[in-house]
BAPA-259633 format. One record per residue (C-alpha): residue in three letters; x, y, z. Coordinates in pm, whole numbers, padded with zeros to 5 digits, always signed. Example, Ala and Ser with C-alpha at 12.3 -4.5 7.8 and 13.67 -1.06 7.14 Angstrom:
! BAPA-259633
Ala+01230-00450+00780Ser+01367-00106+00714
END
This chain:
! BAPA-259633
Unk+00822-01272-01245Unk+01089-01067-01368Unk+01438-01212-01452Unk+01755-01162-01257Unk+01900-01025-01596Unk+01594-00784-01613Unk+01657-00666-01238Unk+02083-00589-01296Unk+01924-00375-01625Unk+01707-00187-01429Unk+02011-00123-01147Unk+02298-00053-01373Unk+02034+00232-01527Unk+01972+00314-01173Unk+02318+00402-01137Unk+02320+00553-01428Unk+02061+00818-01347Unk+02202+00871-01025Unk+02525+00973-01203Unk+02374+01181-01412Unk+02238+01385-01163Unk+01880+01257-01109Unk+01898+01127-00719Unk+01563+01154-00631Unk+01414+00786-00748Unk+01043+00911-00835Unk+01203+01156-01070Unk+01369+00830-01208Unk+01037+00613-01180Unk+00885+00958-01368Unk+01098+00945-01658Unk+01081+00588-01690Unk+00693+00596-01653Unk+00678+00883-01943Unk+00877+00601-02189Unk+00634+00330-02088Unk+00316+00532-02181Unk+00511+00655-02529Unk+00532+00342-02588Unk+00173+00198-02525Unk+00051+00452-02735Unk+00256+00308-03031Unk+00122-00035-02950Unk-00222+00140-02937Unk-00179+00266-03297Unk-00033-00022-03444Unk-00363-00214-03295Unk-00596+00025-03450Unk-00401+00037-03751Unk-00428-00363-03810Unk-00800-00328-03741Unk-00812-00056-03994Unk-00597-00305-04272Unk-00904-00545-04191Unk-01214-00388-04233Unk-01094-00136-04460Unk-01245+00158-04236Unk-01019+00433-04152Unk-00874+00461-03802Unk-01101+00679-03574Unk-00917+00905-03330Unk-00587+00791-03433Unk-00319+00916-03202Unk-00044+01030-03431Unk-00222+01195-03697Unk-00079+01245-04062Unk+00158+01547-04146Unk+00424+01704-03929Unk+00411+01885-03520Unk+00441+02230-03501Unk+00832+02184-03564Unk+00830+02020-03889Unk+00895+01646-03727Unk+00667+01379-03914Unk+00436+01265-03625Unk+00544+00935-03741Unk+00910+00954-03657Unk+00742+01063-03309Unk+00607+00670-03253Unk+00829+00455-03047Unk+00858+00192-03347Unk+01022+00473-03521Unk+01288+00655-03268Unk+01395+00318-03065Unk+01606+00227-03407Unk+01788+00561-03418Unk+02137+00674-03341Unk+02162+00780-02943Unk+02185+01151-03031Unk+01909+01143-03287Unk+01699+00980-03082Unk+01766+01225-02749Unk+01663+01508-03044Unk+01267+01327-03097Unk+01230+01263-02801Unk+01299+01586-02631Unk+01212+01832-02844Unk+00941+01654-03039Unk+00806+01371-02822Unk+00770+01556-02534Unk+00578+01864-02666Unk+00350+01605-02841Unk+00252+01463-02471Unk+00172+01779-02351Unk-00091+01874-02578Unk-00222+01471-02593Unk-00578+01365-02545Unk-00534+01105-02726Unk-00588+00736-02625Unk-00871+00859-02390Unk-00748+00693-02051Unk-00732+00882-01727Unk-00345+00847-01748Unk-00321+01117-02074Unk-00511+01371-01850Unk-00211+01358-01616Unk+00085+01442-01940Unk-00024+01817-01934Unk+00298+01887-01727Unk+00525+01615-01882Unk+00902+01715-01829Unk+01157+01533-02029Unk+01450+01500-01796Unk+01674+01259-01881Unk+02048+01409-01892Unk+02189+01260-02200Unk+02163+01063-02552Unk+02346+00740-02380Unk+02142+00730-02088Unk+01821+00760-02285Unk+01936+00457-02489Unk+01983+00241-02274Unk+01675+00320-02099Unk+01467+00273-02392Unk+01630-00039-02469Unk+01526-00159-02171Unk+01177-00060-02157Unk+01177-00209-02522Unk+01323-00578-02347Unk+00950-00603-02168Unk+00702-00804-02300Unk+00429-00600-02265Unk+00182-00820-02314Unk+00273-01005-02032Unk+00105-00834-01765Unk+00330-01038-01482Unk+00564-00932-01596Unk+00574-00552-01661Unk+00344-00514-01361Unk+00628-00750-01153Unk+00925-00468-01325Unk+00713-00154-01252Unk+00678-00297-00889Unk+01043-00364-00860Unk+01139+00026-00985Unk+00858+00113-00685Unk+01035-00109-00414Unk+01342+00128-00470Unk+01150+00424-00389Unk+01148+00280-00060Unk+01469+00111-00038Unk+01652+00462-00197Unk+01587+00639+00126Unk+01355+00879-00017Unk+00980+01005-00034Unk+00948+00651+00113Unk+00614+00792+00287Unk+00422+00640-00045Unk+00534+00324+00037Unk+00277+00085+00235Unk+00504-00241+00240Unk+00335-00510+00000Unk+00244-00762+00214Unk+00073-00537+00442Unk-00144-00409+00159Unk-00176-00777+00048Unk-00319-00896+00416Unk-00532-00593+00417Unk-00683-00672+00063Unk-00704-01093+00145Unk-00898-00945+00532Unk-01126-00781+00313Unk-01203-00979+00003Unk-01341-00754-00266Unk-01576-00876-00535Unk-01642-00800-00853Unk-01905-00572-00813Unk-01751-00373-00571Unk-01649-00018-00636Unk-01307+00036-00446Unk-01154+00383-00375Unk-00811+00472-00179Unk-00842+00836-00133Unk-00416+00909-00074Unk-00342+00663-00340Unk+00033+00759-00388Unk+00134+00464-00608Unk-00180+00290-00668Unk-00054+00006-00405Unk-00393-00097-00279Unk-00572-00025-00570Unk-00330-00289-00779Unk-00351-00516-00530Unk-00739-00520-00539Unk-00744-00557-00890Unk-00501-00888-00869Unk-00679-01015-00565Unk-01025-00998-00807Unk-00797-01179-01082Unk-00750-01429-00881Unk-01064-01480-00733Unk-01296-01404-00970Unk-01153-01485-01288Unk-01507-01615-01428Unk-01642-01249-01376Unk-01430-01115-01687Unk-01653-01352-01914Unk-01963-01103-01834Unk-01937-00783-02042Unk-02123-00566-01819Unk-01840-00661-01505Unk-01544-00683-01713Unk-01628-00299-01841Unk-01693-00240-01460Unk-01324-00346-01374Unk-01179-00158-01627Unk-01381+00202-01595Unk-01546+00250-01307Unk-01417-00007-01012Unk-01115+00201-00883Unk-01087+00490-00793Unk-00843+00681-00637Unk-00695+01050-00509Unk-00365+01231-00454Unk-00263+01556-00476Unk+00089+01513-00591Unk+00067+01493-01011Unk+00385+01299-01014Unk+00198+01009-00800Unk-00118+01026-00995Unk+00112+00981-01348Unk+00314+00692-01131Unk-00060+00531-00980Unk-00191+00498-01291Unk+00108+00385-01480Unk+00099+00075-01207Unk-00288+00031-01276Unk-00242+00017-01669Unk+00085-00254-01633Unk-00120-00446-01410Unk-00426-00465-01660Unk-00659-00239-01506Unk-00769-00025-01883Unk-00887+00308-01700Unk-00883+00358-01362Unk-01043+00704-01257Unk-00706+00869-01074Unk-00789+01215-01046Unk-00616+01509-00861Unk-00796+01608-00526Unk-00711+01742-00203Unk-00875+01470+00008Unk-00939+01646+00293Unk-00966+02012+00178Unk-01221+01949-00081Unk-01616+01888-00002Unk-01677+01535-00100Unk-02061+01590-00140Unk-02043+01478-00493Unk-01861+01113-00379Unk-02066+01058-00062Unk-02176+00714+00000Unk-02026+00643-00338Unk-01764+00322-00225Unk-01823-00028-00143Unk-01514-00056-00034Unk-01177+00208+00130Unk-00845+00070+00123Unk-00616+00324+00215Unk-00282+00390+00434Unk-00356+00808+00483Unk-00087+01028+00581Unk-00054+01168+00956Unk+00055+01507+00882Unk-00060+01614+01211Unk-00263+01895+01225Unk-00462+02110+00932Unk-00563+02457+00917Unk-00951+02522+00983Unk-00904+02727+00648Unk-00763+02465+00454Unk-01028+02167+00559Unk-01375+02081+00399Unk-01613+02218+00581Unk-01826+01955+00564Unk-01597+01744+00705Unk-01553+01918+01059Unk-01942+01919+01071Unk-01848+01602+01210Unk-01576+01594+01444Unk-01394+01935+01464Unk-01034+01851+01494Unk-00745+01895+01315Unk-00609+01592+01331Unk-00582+01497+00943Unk-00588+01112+01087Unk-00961+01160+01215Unk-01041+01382+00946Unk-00954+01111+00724Unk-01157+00849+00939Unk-01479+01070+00876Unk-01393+01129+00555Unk-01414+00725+00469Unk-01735+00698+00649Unk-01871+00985+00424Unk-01765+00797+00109Unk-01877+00447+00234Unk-02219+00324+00073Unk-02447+00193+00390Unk-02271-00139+00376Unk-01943-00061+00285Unk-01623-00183+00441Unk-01345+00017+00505Unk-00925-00135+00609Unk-00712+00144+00670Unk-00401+00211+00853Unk-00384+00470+01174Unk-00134+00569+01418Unk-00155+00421+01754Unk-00314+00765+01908Unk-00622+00736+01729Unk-00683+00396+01971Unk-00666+00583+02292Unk-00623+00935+02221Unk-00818+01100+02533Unk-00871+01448+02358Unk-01306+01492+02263Unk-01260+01407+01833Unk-01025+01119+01909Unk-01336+01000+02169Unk-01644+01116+01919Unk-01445+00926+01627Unk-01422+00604+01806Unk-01767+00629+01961Unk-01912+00640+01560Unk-01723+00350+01469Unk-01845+00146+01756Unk-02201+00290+01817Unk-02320+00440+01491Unk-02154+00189+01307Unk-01961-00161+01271Unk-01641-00196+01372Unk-01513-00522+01262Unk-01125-00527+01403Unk-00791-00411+01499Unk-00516-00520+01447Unk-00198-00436+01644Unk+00095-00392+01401Unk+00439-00440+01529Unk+00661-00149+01538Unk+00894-00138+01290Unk+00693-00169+00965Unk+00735+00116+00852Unk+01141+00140+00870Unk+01358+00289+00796Unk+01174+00617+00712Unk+00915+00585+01031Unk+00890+00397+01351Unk+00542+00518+01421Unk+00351+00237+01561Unk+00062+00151+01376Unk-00295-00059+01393Unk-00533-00148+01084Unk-00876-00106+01185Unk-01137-00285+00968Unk-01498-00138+01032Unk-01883-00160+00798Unk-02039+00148+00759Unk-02442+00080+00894Unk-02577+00441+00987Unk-02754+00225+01270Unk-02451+00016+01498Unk-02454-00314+01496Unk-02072-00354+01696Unk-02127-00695+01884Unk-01781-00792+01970Unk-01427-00633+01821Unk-01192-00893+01730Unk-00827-00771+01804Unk-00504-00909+01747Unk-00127-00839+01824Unk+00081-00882+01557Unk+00462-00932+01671Unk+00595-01037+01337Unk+00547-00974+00983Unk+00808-01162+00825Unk+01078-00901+00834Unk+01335-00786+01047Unk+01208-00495+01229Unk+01548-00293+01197Unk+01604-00020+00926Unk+01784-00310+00710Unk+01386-00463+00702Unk+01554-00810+00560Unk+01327-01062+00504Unk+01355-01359+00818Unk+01209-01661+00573Unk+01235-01760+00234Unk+01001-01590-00041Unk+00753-01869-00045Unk+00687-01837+00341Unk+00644-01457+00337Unk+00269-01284+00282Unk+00002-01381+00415Unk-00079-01669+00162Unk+00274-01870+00186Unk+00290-02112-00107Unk+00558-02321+00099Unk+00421-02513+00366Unk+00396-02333+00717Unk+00509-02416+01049Unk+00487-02330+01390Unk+00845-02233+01407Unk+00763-01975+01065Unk+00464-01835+01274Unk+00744-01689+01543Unk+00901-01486+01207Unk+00540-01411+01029Unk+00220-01330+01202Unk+00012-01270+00869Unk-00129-01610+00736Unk-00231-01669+01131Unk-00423-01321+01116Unk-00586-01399+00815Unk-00684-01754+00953Unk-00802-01624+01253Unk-01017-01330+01068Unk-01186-01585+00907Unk-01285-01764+01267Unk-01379-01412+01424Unk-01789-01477+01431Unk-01683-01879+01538Unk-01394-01994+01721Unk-01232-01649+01807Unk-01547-01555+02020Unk-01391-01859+02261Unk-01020-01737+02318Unk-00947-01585+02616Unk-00735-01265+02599Unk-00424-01319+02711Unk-00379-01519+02353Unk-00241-01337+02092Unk-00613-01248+01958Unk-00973-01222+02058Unk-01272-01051+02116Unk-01396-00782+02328Unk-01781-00688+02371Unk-01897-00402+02300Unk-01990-00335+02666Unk-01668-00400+02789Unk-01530-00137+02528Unk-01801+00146+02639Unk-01668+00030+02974Unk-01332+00167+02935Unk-01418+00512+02775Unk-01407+00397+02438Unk-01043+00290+02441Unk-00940+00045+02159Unk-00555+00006+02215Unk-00526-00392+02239Unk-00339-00367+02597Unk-00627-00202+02777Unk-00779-00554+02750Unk-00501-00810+02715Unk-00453-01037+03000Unk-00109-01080+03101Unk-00063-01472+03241Unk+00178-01440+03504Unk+00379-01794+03541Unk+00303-01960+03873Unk+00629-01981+04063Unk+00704-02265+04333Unk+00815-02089+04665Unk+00991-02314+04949Unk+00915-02264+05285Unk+01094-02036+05490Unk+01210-02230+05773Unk+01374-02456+05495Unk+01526-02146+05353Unk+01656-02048+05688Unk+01815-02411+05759Unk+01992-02370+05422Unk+02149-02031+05531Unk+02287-02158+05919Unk+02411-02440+05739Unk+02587-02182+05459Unk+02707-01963+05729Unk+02877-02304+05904Unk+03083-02381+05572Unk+03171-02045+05595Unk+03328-02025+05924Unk+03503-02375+05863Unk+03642-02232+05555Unk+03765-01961+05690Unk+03931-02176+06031Unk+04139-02353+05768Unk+04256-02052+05593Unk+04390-01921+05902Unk+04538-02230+05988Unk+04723-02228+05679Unk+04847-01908+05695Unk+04981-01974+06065
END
């Protein structure tokens, strides 16, 4: 966990962007990111350089070759070791005109995140700024990966809390109940295919830390983890540098973040290629026939990019794969023929698992669309017995713009390392969802539905056309009222009406 010392750094250089003109906080998280890689590539040479002072082989594919760039700069004064010791206007001199230029043409420490420095601006408005900046980004340990995955996190949160482009923003403890519903093993192959920041993706990869911490002793899995388990897609090239930037601090080696147009491209080449879809897609609203893969409205014709993106995840689910994603409430009970077709494949042609009712709010203060995560296995062949569905009317947060937190940080997720009452439940739904996900097959299959969650046949859901909003079968349990007879109301008016008239006898009298 970062320090408080660490967090007033990272807000006084906040500021300091913001006075210098930058106001939009990805460009900030951008130009911070750029400084983060520079300097993992120095660490990256000094590592193969050590190993090179050991065996006495020379280094293969180093990244700053001997000699001088294009300019005349020694590619040495280029490394981070070099230019974080010199004076503030020297230093603004590397790193714009030299560093900079050096990124763009770098192929160098063979990750997926070099691919994305092809259009690397350097926009940082002046020497003292850049200083301070670097001194900062010096101040991490980075081998810590708590810690510089806990500071890139915090610079993230203020993408949200800034005002701005807060649309790539799935809060964290969403994402975390989402991840903890699902479980994901190390053998899995996980893909998020509007990754934005990497938010699911990181939070798969700590989940598997966590879980399956013997799993890194195996070669074969730990290569897995690093290369080939995540994947994931964005067309915006300042959120694929950003993604992978969060990957890499949180200890994920090479994640495959590439640039695609998710639902514009034909994913023929990725079909049934995922064991597992984690994703919070965007609801644009409507896409041009032109513009969509064609392979996609094979299968439901629509514009609606949030069915789209439902078929989409079934095309790039293996048989067996499980899918959590995020939807607006339409897609539940839309009445139109794709928003029918879509629900009838999850239910008859395949799995579906869950939904779960999210409260509205949870996306403040830059949406108040109200939401539902629906969980559902990809089978080819049904296999929908009973939906489990639950209400959630809390998630541990106010559910005003402000979005303050209602419980102290140890009672907040859905794993609370405080101990949790039923009082805390009123304030945070989550750790009850994910207990009750567990009991879905068992205990849940009892409840009766006017509780806060249980299950509905799959009859009873063909029944009603299909519809999965969670009020077309919660029972409301109207409290039983005690009505007095009516001839003992009527006595208690006559004798009313009696005080009345007496009352009103010695008013006059008084007034006589």
């Amino acid at each position: 966990m970062i320090t408080g010392e660490l967090k007033g750094r990272i807000d006084r250089i906040w500021d300091a962007f913001w006075s210098g003109g930058i106001s939009n906080p990805l460009e900030v998280i951008e130009q911070i990111t750029y400084l983060l890689f520079i300097r993992r590539l120095d660490d990256l040479q000094i590592l193969a350089e050590n190993k090179a002072t050991r065996t006495g082989a020379p280094i293969d594919r180093p990244i700053y070759p001997e000699g001088a760039d294009p300019r005349d700069r020694p590619y040495k004064e280029l490394r981070w070791s070099h230019f974080k010791h010199a004076e503030p206007s020297e230093m603004f001199e590397i790193v714009g005109q030299h560093v900079f230029p050096f990124l763009r043409t770098l192929g160098g420490d063979g990750s997926t995140y070099s691919t994305h420095m092809k259009d690397a601006r350097f926009t940082v408005p002046n020497a003292a700024l850049l200083s301070r900046v670097v001194d900062m980004v010096d101040s991490v340990p980075m081998d810590d990966r708590d810690t510089k995955g806990d500071l890139y996190e915090y610079m993230l949160g203020k993408i949200a809390s800034a005002g701005h482009n807060g649309q790539f923003r799935t809060p964290r403890h969403i994402i975390q109940l989402m991840v903890e519903m699902i479980g994901p093993g190390p053998d899995d192959t996980i893909c998020d295919p509007a990754c934005g920041t990497a938010g699911f993706l990181m939070q798969a990869s700590e989940y598997i830390r966590r879980k399956h911490a013997d799993a890194f002793h195996d070669p074969k899995r730990n290569r897995h983890f690093h290369h080939e388990m995540f994947h994931g897609f964005d067309f915006d090239n300042t959120m694929l540098r950003v993604g992978s930037m969060n990957m890499l601090l949180h200890g994920v080696e090479n994640p495959v973040i590439e640039y695609r147009d998710s639902l514009a491209q034909s994913v023929s080449d990725e079909a049934e290629k995922y064991s597992v879809i984690l994703a919070n897609p965007p609801f644009a609203g409507s896409l041009d026939y032109e513009s969509t893969a064609r392979d996609l409205l094979q299968v439901v014709k629509t514009k609606k990019t949030e069915l789209l993106f439902l078929v989409l995840f079934l095309r790039l689910l293996k048989p067996g794969g499980q899918a959590a994603v995020i939807v607006p409430d339409g897609v539940l009970f839309g009445a139109t023929k794709a928003h029918k077709e879509i629900r009838r494949m999850l239910v008859d042609d395949h799995k579906l698992d869950g939904v779960v009712k999210l409260p509205t709010g949870v996306f403040k203060p830059y949406a108040s669309v109200s939401t539902a995560i629906l969980f559902f296995t990809k089978t080819n062949s049904g296999g929908t017995d009973n939906v489990w569905f639950y209400e959630m009317t809390a998630d541990g947060f106010s559910l005003d713009d402000k979005r303050a937190p209602l419980l102290a940080d140890g009672k907040l997720g859905p794993t609370p390392s405080k101990p949790f009452t039923e009082s805390d439940h009123a304030k945070n739904n989550l750790p009850d969802v994910l207990a009750r996900w567990a009991e879905r097959k068992g205990a849940e299959l009892k409840r009766g539905r006017s509780e806060q969650s249980f299950c509905v046949s799959r009859d009873d859901i063909l029944a009603q056309d299909y519809d999965l909003s969670v009020n077309r079968y919660k029972e409301i349990v109207h409290e039983e009222v005690e009505y007095r007879p009516p001839l003992g109301v009527l006595a208690d008016l006559e004798r009313l009406e009696g005080e009345i008239q007496r009352a009103m006898s010695d008013l006059k009298a008084m007034l006589a």
